[in-house]
MARRO-517981 format. One record per residue (C-alpha): residue in one letter; y, z, x. Coordinates in steps of 0.05 Angstrom, whole numbers, padded with zeros to 5 digits, always signed. Example, Ala and Ser with C-alpha at 12.3 -4.5 7.8 and 13.67 -1.06 7.14 Angstrom:
<atoms>
a-00090+00156+00246
s-00021+00143+00273
</atoms>
This chain:
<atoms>
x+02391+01932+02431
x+02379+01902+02355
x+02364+01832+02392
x+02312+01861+02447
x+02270+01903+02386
x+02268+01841+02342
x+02244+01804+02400
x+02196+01864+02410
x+02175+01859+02338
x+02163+01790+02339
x+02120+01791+02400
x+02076+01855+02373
x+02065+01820+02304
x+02040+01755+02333
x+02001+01797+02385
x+01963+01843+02330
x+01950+01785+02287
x+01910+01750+02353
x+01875+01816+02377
x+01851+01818+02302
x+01820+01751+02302
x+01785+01761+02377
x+01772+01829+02381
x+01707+01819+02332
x+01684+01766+02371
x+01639+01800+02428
x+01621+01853+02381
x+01573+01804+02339
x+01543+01754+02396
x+01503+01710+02348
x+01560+01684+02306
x+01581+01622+02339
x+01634+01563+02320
x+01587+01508+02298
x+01558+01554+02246
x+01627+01583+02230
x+01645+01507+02206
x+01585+01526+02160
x+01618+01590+02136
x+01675+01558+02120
x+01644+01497+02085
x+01606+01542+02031
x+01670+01581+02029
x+01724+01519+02012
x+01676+01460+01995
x+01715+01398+01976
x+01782+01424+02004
x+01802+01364+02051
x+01790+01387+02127
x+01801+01332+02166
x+01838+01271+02154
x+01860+01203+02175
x+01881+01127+02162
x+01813+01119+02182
x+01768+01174+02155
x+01779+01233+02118
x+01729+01300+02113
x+01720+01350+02062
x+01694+01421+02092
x+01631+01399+02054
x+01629+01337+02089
x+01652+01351+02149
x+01589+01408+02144
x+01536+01360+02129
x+01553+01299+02178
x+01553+01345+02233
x+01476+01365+02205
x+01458+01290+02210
x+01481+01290+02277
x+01445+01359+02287
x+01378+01326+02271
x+01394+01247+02301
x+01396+01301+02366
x+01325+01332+02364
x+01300+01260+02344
x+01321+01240+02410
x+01287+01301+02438
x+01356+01335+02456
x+01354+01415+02460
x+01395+01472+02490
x+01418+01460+02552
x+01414+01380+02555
x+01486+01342+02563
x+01503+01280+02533
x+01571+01253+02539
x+01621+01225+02484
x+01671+01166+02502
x+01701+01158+02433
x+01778+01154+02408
x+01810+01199+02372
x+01795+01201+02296
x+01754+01252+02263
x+01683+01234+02272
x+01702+01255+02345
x+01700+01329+02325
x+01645+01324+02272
x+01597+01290+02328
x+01602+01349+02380
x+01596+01397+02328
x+01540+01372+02306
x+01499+01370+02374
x+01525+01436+02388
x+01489+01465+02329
x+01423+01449+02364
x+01451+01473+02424
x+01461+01413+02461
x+01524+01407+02512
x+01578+01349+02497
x+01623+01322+02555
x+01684+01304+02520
x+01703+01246+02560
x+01766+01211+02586
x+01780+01150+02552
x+01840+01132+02596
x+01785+01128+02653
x+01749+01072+02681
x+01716+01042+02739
x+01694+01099+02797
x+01730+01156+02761
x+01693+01148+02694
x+01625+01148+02729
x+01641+01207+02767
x+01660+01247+02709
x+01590+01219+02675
x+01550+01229+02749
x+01564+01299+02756
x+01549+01329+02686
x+01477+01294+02693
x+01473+01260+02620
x+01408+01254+02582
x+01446+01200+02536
x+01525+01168+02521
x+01556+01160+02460
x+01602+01100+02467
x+01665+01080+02418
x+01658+00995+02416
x+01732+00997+02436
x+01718+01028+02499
x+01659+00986+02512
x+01697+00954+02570
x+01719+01021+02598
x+01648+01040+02608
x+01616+00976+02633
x+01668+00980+02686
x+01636+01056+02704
x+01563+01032+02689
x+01535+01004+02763
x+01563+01065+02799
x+01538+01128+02743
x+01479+01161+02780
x+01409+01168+02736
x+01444+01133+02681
x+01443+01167+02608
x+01414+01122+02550
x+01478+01086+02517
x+01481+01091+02437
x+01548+01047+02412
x+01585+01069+02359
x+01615+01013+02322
x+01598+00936+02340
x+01594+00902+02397
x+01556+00855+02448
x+01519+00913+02485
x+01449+00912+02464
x+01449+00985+02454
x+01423+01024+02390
x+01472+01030+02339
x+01483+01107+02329
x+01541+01093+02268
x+01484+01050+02236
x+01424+01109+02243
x+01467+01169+02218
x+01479+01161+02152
x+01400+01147+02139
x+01396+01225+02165
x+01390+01286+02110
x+01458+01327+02114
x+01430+01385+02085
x+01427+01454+02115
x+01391+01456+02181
x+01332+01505+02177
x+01321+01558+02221
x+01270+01522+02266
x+01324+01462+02268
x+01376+01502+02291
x+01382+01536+02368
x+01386+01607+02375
x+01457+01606+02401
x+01494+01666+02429
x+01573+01657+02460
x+01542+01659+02533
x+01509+01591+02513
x+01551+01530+02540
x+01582+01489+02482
x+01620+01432+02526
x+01654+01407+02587
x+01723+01391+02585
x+01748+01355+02637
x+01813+01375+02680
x+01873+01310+02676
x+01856+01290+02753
x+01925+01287+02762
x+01915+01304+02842
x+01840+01284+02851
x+01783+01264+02815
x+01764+01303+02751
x+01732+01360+02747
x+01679+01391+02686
x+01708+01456+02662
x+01644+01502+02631
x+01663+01519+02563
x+01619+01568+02525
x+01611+01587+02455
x+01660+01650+02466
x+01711+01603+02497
x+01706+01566+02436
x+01710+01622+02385
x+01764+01654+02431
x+01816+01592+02429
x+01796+01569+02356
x+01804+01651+02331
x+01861+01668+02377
x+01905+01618+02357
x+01896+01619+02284
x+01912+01690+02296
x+01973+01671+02336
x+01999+01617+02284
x+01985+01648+02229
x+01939+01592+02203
x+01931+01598+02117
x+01898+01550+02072
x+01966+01511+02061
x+01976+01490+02127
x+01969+01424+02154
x+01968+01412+02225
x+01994+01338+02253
x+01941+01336+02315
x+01960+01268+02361
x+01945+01304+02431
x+01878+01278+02460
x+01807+01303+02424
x+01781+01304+02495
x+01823+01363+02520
x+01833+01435+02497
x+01899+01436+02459
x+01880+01364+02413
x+01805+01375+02413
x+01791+01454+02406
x+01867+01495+02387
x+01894+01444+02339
x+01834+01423+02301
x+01785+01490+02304
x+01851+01539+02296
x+01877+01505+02225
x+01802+01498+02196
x+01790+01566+02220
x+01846+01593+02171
x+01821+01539+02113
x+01881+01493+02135
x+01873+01415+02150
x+01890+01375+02208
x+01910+01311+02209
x+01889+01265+02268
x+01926+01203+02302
x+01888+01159+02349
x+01953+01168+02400
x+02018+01193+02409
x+02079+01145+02372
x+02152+01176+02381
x+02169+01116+02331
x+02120+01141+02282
x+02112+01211+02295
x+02167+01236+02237
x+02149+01188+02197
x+02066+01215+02199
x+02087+01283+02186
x+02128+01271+02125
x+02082+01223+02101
x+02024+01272+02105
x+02065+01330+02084
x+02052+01363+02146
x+02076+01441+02166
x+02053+01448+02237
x+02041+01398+02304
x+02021+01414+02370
x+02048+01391+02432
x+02051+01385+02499
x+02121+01379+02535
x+02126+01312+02552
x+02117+01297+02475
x+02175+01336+02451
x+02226+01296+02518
x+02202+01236+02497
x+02213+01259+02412
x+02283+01281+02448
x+02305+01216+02468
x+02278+01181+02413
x+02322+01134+02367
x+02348+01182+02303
x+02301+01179+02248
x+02307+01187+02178
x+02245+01220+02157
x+02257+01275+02216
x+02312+01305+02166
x+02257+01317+02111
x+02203+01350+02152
x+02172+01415+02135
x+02149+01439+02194
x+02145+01510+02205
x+02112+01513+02272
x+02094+01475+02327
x+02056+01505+02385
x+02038+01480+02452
x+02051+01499+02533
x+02103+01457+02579
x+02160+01452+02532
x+02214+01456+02596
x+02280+01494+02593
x+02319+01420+02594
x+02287+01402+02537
x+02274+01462+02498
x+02349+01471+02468
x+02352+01392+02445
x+02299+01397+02420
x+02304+01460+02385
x+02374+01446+02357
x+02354+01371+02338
x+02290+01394+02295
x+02310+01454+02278
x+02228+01481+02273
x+02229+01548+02251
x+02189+01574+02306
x+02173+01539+02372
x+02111+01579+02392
x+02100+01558+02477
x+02036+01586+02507
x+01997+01584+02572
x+01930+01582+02585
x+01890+01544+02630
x+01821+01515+02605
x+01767+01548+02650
x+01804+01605+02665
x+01822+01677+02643
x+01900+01682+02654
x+01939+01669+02577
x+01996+01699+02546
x+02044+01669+02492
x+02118+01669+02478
x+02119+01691+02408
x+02187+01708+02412
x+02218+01639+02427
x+02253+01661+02492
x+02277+01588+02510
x+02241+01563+02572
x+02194+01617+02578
x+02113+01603+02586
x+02101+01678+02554
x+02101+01747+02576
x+02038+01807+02575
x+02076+01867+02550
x+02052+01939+02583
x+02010+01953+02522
x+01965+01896+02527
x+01957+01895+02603
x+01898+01938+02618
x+01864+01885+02573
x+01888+01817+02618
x+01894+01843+02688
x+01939+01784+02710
x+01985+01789+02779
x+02031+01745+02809
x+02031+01735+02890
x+02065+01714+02947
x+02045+01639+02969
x+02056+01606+03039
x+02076+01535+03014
x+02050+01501+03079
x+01979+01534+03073
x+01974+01524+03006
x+01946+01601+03003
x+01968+01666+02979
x+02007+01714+03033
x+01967+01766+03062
x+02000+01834+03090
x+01985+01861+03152
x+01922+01906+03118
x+01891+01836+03101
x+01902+01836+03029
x+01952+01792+02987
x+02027+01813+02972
x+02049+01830+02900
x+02114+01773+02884
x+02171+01821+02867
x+02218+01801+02795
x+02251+01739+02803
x+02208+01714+02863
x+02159+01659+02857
x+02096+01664+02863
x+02020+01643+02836
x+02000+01666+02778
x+01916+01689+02786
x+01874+01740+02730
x+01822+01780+02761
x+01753+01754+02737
x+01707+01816+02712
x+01637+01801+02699
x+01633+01853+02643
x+01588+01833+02580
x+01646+01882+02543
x+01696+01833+02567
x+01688+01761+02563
x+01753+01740+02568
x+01762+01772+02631
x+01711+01719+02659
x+01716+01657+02708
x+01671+01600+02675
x+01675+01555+02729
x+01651+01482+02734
x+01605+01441+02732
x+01603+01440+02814
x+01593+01499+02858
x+01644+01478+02902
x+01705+01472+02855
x+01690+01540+02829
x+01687+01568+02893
x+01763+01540+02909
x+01787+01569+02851
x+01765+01636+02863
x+01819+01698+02912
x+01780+01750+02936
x+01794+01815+02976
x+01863+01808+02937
x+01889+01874+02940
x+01822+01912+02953
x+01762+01894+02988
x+01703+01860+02932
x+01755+01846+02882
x+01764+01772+02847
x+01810+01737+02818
x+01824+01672+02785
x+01867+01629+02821
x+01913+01587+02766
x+01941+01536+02819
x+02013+01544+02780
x+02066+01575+02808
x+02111+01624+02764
x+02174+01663+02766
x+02167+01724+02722
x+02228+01762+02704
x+02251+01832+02704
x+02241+01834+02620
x+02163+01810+02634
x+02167+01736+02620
x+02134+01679+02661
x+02171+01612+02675
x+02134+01561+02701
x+02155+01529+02768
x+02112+01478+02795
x+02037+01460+02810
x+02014+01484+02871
x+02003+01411+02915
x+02074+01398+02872
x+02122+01436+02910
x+02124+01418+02992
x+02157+01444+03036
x+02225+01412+03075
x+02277+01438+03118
x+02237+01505+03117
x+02257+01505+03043
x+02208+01502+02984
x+02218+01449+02937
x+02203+01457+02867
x+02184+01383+02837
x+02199+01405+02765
x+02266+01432+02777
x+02289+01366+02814
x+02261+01332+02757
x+02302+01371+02709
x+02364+01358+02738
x+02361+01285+02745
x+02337+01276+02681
x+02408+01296+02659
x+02435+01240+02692
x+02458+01182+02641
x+02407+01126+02650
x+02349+01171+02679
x+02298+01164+02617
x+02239+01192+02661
x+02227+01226+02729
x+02168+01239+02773
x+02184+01274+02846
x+02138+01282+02899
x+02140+01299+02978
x+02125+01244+03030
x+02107+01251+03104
x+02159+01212+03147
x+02139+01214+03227
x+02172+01257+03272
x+02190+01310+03212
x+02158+01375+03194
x+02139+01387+03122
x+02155+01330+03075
x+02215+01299+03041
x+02228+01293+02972
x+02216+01222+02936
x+02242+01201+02858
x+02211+01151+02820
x+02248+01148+02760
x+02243+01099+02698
x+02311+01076+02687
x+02358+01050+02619
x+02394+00994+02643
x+02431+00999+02702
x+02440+01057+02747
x+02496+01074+02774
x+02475+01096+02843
x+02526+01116+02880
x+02538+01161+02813
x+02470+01190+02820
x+02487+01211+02893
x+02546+01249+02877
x+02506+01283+02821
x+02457+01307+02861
x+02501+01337+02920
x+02530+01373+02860
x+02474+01398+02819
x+02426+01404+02876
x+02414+01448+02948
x+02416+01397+03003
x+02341+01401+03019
x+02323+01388+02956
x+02353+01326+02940
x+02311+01273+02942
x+02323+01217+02995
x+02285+01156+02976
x+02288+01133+02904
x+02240+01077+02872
x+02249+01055+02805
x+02194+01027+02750
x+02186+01004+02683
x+02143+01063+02667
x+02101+01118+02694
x+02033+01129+02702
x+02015+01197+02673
x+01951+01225+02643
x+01922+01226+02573
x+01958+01288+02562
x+02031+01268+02599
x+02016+01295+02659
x+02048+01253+02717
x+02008+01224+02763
x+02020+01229+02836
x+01974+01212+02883
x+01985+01141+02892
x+02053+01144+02885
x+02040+01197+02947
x+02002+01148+02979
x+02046+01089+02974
x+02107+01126+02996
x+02175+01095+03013
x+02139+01036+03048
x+02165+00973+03018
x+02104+00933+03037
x+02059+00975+02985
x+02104+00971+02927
x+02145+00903+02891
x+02191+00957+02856
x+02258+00969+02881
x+02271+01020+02933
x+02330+01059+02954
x+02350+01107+03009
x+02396+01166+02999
x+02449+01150+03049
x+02496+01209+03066
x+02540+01168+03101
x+02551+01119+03040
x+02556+01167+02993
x+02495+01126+02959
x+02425+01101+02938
x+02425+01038+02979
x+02373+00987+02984
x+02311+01009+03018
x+02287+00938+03062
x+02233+00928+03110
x+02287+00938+03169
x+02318+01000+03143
x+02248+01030+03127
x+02233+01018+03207
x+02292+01042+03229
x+02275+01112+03188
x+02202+01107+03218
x+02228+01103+03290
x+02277+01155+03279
x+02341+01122+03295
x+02368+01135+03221
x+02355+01202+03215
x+02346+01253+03146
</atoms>
């Protein structure tokens, strides 16, 4: 009983602290980030606001740079409404350049910089560009996109190189960085859009999330509410500037509560202790892959004289959550969910271990959120016989979806959509459970259980179907990354002819040799029969996104066919009691059906 109030308490506290920081924000319309940065410059002047090896920012700086780039913007003739992407590194002139065009109500794509080729000009194509800001270490990145970007934007370099384009690092500092006058800066509400962010492609090409100036105040207010942000905190950021949680949560959320973040260009487990003591850091953010690779990371002396007091972040998975936890020993492991675009969020503020969050009672006329039935083959939400879908009972899975309410009172409750008509019509359930109604379809699949919390199971497109059994990829990949020698693990489905559904493949990133046979006997131990995997194909490392995320569709593609792959293949032979080697004879011999599954 004393254990389930604290855990009440906990989650109430953290709750009131966010409702307190969001609740305003609807209520005065006009007051927007990019002129909250202002606020707060006036308010803590030369108190350090961002920093790096490379640049550092007072609030007063940070303030007035973001004015020159306020006013290089109308130079180049760029109002509310007009895009122009960024394809920059992190560092902090990456935040202090979108802030800036946002003041004069411009929109900033906050690009990829992992991207190249085809899937870098789509993401420029499709957000129609008036101009492109380009780092000179990505120069190459872009030229690859250049001859297939639609109407291309004018190119402005930052930094040298051979391009021939205007030098926008040279122009700025000529610029006044005073206050922006009133006929300088746009009359900005939070229904203006503020930037696309761009989902991780992980399963397709990217797509342009709308954010808005509420979306902005929302994350940057709600989470200083939900850490607790203060003037003495300093927040180790080295998550992506292009996405939500490194871009928007960990930088806006600490400055917001007169903090300072500190900014990496990428993700070192080497160096990660070793940044944080160094800077004197008391907070990170993360996303789950970080803290499994931090896991089985070498021992480190400066991760003994740490003071961290939170870190915060979403897909920090059961497996890894207690190592980690009891290896750190962080005060408070604060796991979220929240998707980008969308209007489903809760948070686990009382460090239930593996748990994505819960909505208590209390809160949940405010975040109508319901989890469904979902046929696994049809990729769709079960429908009863009265049309509409079926509510997922405790402990069942289901997809998680927030029903979108166009109510001016109740932004949050909104659907932003994309920058496409056609992926915001696929993420949108209607007639769910009565006819007219909408609702935000998350594409994750969830188990929540009987106390209210969610656990994440898979991505819908992730799980497939085989044996008339659903196959969670995450859960495979949690067990056999408990295996000794399994650093890494990335299951999928493939077709195989003359099979319904699809069978599960591994590829896994191995230490030194694997003992296969071993591996077998795990798995018929650890997991149901349909769910272990039968072909295995082993690399020296996985592609994943900026962000972790693994990526699948090639490896999908590519399948257990040894003629599209030089790694080494195995087959899960029953009648072995082994991985054996997967040849071109053996791989025919599965094709034609004599060996069966």
């Amino acid at each position: 009983m004393f254990e389930s109030l604290t855990r009440e308490y906990r989650y109430l506290r953290g709750a009131l602290r966010t409702l307190k920081m969001t609740t305003p924000i609807a209520k005065n319309p006009t007051r927007v980030f990019p002129f909250v940065i202002e606020e707060l410059a006036a308010k803590y002047g030369e108190k350090e606001a961002l920093l790096s090896d490379r640049e550092r920012y007072s609030y007063a700086e940070l303030d007035a740079r973001a004015n020159r780039y306020a006013r290089w913007g109308r130079a180049q003739g760029l109002g509310k409404g007009d895009v122009i992407c960024l394809l920059m590194q992190n560092r902090p002139e990456y935040f202090v350049i979108w802030l800036g065009l946002t003041r004069i109500g411009a929109v900033v794509a906050l690009l990829n910089t992992n991207l190249n080729g085809h899937p870098l000009a789509h993401c420029i194509s499709i957000v129609k560009p008036k101009h492109i800001i380009v780092a000179a270490e990505l120069l190459e990145h872009f030229r690859s996109a250049q001859p297939h970007i639609q109407n291309p934007p004018k190119v402005w370099m930052y930094g040298g190189g051979n391009s021939g384009a205007a030098r926008i690092d040279e122009l700025i500092p000529t610029l006044d960085g005073g206050r922006l006058s009133e006929s300088e800066r746009a009359k900005l509400t939070i229904e203006d859009r503020a930037l696309y962010i761009y989902t991780s492609g992980t399963t397709g090409l990217p797509k342009a999330a709308n954010i808005n100036h509420y979306r902005l105040m929302l994350a940057s207010h709600g989470f200083a509410g939900a850490m607790n942000t203060g003037p003495n905190d300093r927040m180790y950021d080295c998550l992506p500037l292009y996405h939500t949680n490194g871009g928007v949560l960990a930088t806006g959320a600490v400055l917001v509560g007169g903090g300072c973040t500190v900014i990496r260009e990428r993700f070192s487990s080497r160096e990660f202790w070793n940044d944080v003591v160094k800077w004197d850091c008391t907070m990170f953010f993360y996303i789950g892959e970080l803290c499994r690779y931090l896991v089985t990371a070498p021992p480190s002396e400066a991760e003994k004289r740490h003071k961290i007091r939170l870190c915060c972040g979403n897909g920090l998975r059961p497996d890894v959550w207690g190592p980690f936890h009891d290896r750190y020993r962080i005060p408070q492991i604060l796991e979220f969910y929240a998707a980008t675009e969308g209007n489903v969020a809760f948070f686990n503020f009382s460090g239930e271990p593996g748990a994505v969050g819960r909505l208590p009672w209390y809160l949940a006329h405010r975040f109508p959120i319901a989890t469904v039935e979902f046929d696994i083959e049809k990729e769709q939400p079960v429908r009863g016989p009265d049309g509409f879908c079926v509510k997922a009972t405790p402990d069942t899975i289901g997809e998680v979806i927030g029903r979108i309410i166009n109510d001016p009172d109740k932004p949050a409750n909104r659907f932003e959509g994309y920058a496409d008509k056609e992926s915001t019509d696929k993420k949108i359930l209607r007639d769910v459970f009565e006819k007219g109604d909408a609702y935000f379809r998350t594409g994750d699949l969830m188990r929540q259980d009987e106390n209210g919390f969610f656990y994440f199971i898979d991505r819908i497109g992730d799980t497939f179907r085989w044996k008339s059994e659903n196959v969670a990829t995450s859960e495979v990949s949690e067990t056999m990354t408990t295996f000794p020698g399994i650093k890494e693990v990335n299951v999928y489905g493939v077709p195989v002819p003359g099979y319904d559904g699809k069978v599960g493949m591994a590829t896994v990133v191995a230490d030194g040799n694997l003992d296969l046979s071993g591996l077998h006997h795990y798995l018929v131990e650890n997991l149901p029969e349909y769910a272990q995997p039968a072909f295995l194909r082993i690399r020296h490392e996985i592609d994943v996104t900026g962000t972790f995320k693994h990526r699948k569709v090639d490896l999908v593609k590519e399948g257990f066919d040894p003629a599209n792959t030089n790694d080494d293949l195995f087959f899960n032979d029953q009648k072995q009691r082994s991985f054996v080697p997967l040849d071109r004879k053996l791989f025919e011999q599965i094709r034609s059906g004599e060996v069966r599954l």
